[in-house]
N, C-alpha and C positions, 0 to 999 in steps of 0.2 A: 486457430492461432496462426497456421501458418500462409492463409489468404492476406493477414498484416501485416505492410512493411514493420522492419523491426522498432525501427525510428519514432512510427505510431504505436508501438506498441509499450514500448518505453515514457513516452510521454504520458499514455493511456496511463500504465502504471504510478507514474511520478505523481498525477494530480489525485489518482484513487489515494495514493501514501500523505500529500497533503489535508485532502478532508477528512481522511480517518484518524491523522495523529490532532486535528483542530479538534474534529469532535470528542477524539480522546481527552486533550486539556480542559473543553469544557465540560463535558458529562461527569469527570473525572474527578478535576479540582475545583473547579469554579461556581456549580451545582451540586456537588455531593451526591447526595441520596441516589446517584443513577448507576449503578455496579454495572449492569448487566449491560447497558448499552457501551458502556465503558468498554468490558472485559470483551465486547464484539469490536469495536474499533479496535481495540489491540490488535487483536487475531487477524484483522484485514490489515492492518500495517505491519504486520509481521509475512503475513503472506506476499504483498507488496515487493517487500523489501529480497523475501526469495526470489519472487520471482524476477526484479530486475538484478540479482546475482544469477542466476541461469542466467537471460539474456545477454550479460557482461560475457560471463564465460566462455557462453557459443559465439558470441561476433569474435572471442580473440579465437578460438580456435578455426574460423571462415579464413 
């Protein structure tokens, strides 16, 4: 993690948080029957989302 400017690694994060909350909408609502891949996109945008609040936090503290 830390051979990545932060800059990539936020971005990195940003487009993981886009495919996982799309495939969330679809497996979710729009297909039904799919729980489990469902309840996995969650958890990757939920991790996502931590981890561009750490990266937030440490650039203001730099």
């Amino acid at each position: 993690m830390n051979s990545i400017n932060p800059g990539k690694w936020r971005a990195v994060l940003w487009m993981v948080l886009t495919v996982s909350v799309v495939v969330n909408v679809i497996t979710g609502s729009l297909l039904g029957g799919y729980t489990a891949v469902s309840i996995v996109a969650g958890c990757v945008a939920v991790a996502c989302i931590g981890g561009l609040i750490v990266s937030h936090v440490r650039g203001r503290k730099a």
